[in-house]
C-alpha positions as CSV (number, residue, x, y, z in Angstrom):
1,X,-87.2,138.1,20.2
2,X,-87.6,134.4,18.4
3,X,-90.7,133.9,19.1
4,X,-91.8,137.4,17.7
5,X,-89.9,137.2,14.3
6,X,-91.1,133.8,14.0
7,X,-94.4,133.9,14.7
8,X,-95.5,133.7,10.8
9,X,-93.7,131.1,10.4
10,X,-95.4,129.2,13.0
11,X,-98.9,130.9,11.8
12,X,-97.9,128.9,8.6
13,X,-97.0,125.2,10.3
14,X,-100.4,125.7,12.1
15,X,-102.3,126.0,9.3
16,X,-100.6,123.8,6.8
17,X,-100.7,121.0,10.2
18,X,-104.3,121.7,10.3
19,X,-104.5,120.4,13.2
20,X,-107.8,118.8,15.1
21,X,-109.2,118.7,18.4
22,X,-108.2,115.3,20.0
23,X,-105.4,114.3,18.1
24,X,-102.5,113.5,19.5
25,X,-99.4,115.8,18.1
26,X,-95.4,115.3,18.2
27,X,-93.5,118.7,18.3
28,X,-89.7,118.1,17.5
29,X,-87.0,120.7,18.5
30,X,-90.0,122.5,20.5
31,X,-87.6,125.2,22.2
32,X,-89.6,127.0,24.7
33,X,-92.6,126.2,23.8
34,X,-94.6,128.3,21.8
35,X,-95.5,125.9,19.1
36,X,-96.0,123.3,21.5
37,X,-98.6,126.0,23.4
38,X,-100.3,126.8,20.5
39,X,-100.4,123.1,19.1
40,X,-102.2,122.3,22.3
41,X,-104.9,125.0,22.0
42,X,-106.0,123.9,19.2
43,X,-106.7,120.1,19.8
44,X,-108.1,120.9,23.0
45,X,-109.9,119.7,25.0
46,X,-109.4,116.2,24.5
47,X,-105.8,116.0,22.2
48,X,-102.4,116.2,23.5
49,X,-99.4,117.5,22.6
50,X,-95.8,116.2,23.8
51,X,-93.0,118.4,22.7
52,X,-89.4,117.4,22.8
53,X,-85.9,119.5,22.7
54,X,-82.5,118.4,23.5
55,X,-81.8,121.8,25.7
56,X,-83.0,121.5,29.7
57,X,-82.6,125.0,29.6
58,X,-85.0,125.7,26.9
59,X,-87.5,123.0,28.2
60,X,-87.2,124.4,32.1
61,X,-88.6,128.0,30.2
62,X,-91.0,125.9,28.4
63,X,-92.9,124.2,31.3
64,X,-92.9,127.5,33.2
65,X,-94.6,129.6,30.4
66,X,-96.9,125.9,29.6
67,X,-98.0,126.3,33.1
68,X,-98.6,130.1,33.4
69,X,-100.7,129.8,30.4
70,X,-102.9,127.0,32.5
71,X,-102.4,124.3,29.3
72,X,-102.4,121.1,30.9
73,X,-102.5,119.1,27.4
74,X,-98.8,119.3,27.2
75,X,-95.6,117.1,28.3
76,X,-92.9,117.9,27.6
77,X,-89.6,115.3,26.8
78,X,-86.1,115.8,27.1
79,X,-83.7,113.8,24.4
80,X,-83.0,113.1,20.9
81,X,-85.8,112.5,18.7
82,X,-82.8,110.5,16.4
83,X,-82.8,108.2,19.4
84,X,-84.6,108.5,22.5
85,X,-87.8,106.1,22.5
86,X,-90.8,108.1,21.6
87,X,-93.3,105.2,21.7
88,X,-95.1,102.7,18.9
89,X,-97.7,105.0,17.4
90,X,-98.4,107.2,20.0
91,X,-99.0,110.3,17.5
92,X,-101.1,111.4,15.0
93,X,-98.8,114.4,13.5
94,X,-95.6,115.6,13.9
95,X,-95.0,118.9,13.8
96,X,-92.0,120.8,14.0
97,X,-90.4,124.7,13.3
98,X,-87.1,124.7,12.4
99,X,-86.1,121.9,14.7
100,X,-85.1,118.6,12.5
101,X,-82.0,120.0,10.5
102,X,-79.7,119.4,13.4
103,X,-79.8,115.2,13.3
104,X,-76.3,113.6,13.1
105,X,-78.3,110.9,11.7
106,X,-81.2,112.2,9.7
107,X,-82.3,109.0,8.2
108,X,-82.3,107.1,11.4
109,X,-84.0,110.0,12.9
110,X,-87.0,110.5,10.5
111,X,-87.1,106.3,11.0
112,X,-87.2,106.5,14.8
113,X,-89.7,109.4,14.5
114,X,-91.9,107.2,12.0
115,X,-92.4,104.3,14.0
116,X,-93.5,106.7,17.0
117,X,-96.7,107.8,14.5
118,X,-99.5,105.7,13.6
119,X,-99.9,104.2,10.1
120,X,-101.6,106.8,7.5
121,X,-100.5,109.5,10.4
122,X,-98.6,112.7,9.0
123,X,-95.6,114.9,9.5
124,X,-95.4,118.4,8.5
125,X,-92.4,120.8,9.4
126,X,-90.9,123.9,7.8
127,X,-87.2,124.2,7.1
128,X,-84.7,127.3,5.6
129,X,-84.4,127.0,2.2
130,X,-81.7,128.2,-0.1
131,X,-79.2,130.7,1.4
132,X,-79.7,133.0,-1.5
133,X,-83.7,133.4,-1.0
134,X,-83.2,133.8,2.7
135,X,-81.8,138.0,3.4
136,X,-81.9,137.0,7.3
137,X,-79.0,134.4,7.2
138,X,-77.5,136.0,3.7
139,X,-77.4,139.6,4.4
140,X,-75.4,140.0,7.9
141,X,-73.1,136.2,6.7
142,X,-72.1,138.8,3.5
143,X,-71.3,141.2,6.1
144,X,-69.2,139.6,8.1
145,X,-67.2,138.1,4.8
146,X,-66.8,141.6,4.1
147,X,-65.1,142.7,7.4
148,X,-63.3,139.7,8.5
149,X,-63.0,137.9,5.0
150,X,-64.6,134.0,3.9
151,X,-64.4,131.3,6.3
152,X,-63.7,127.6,5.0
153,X,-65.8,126.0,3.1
154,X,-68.0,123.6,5.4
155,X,-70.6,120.6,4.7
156,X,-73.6,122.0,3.2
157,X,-75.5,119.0,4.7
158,X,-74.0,119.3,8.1
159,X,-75.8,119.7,10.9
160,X,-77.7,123.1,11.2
161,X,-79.9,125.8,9.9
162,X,-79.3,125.4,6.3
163,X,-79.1,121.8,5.9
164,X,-82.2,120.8,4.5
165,X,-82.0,123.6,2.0
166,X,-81.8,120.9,-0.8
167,X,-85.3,119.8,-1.6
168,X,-83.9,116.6,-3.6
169,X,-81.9,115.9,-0.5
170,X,-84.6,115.7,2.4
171,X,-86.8,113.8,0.2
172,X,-84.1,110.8,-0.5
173,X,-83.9,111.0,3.5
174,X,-87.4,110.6,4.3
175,X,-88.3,108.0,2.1
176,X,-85.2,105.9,2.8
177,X,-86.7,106.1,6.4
178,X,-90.2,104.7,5.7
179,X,-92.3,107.5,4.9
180,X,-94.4,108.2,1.8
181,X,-96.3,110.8,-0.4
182,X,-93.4,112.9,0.5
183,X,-93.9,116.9,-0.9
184,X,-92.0,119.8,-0.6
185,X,-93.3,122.8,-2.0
186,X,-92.1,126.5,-1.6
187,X,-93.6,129.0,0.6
188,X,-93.4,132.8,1.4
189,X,-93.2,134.4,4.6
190,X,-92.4,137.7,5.9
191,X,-90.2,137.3,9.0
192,X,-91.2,140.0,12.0
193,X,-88.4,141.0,14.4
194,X,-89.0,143.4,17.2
195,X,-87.5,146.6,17.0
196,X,-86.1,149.4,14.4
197,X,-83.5,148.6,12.0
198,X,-80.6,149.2,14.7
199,X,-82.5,146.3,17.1
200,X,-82.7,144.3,14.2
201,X,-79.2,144.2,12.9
202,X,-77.6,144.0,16.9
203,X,-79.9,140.5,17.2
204,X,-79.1,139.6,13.6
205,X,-75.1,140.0,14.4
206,X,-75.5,138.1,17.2
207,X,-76.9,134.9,16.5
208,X,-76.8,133.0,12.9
209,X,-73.7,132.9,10.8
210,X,-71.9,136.9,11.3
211,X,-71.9,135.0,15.2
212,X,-70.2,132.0,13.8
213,X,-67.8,134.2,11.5
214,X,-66.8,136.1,14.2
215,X,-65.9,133.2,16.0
216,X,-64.9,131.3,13.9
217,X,-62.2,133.8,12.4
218,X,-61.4,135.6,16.0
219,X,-63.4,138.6,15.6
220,X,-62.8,141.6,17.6
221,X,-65.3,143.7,18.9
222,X,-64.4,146.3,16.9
223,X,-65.1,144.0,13.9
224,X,-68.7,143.0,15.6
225,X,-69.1,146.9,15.7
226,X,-68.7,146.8,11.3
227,X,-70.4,143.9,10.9
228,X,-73.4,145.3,13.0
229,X,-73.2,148.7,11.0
230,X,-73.2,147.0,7.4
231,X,-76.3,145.0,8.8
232,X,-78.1,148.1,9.9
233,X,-78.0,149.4,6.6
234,X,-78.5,146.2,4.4
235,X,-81.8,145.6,6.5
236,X,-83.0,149.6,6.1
237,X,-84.3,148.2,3.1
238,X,-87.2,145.8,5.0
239,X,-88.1,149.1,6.8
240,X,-92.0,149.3,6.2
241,X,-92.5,152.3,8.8
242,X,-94.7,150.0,10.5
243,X,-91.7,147.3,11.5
244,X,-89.1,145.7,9.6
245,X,-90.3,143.1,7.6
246,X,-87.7,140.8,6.1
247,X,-89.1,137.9,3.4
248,X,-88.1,134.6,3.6
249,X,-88.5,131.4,1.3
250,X,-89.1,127.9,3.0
251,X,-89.2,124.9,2.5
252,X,-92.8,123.0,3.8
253,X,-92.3,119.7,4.1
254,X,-95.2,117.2,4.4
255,X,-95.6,113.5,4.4
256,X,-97.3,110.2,5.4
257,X,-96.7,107.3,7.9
């Protein structure tokens, strides 16, 4: 279901990346590999790609579908890219999909990450930006204010989806951790899920912040049962009669070793 309503999200990495056969490529927060997969197809034959996650879970699912699809350009590594030792410029890009905004440490992250990449190397990843601009995360989080009222008020720079939200923000942490020619432009994508509106809004209530809420505030399933229906119809509206087709605003950050 992830992979499917983020696959233009990860079309866009790709192509920002533009990546080239027989380079050697970094994927951080890889999940179960699908932009580790198609990272490797397209510096085949000769480049490499070594993606890395924290989960064991979500790396065990990786390797499986990494050898059913026959790519034998891929390792994969198990740790923290904030501290587990990723080699002295072993890559020529790192890429990465949603999977930096989770360091307890972001400046010694991006610093351990740096020295892993060879000098005039790049690294190009795509993070949420503002809440506001973003109906997946703000439309079923309103919901769930609605039924089970506002939770307290957290670190907007903590750890998680939202954190590097604040363009100003990431760019003070990436150059404090050696890199340069940082940029951050905008871009639009139109996320994809799988499914009708009623699929939609019972994955959307499940995972990202009406989860947390609900959690959180010790909501019933009753309450889940609201949220769920004020979700279905908020998202009628990305209904194209050909999917549902929700836009999203990121942020693509790139810059240089």
């Amino acid at each position: 279901m992830l992979d499917t309503l983020m696959q233009p999200v990860l079309d866009r990495l790709l192509t920002e990346s533009a990546l080239k056969p027989g380079t050697r490529i970094l994927d951080i927060g890889c999940g179960t590999g699908a932009s580790t997969m198609a990272a490797a197809r397209l510096v085949a034959p000769d480049g490499h790609v070594t993606g890395a996650d924290i989960s064991d879970i979500m790396l065990a699912l990786a390797r499986e579908r990494t050898d059913a699809a026959g790519l034998e350009n891929v390792t994969y590594l198990e740790g923290d890219a904030q501290t587990f030792p990723l080699g002295e410029t072993a890559f020529d890009t790192v890429i990465s999909r949603f999977g930096v905004m989770f360091f307890d440490d972001p400046v010694a992250a991006f610093r351990n990450i740096a020295r892993a990449v060879r000098p005039g190397g790049r690294m190009v990843f795509l993070a949420w930006g503002a809440l506001a601009d973003n109906p997946w995360f703000a439309l079923p989080r309103q919901a769930a204010v609605d039924v089970l009222g506002t939770p307290p008020p957290v670190d907007p720079r903590a750890p998680g989806p939202m954190a590097f939200s604040d363009k100003d923000y990431v760019a003070g942490i990436l150059r404090d951790a050696g890199w340069r020619d940082v940029d951050i432009p905008d871009v639009s994508v139109e996320l994809t899920p799988r499914g009708g509106v009623s699929d939609v809004a019972a994955f959307a209530t499940q995972v990202g912040p009406a989860s947390r809420i609900i959690k959180d505030l010790g909501g019933t399933a009753d309450d889940a049962a609201k949220i769920e229906t004020r979700v279905t119809k908020a998202m009628t509206r990305f209904d194209t009669g050909a999917g549902i087709r929700v836009p999203a605003t990121l942020n693509l950050v790139r810059a240089m070793r």
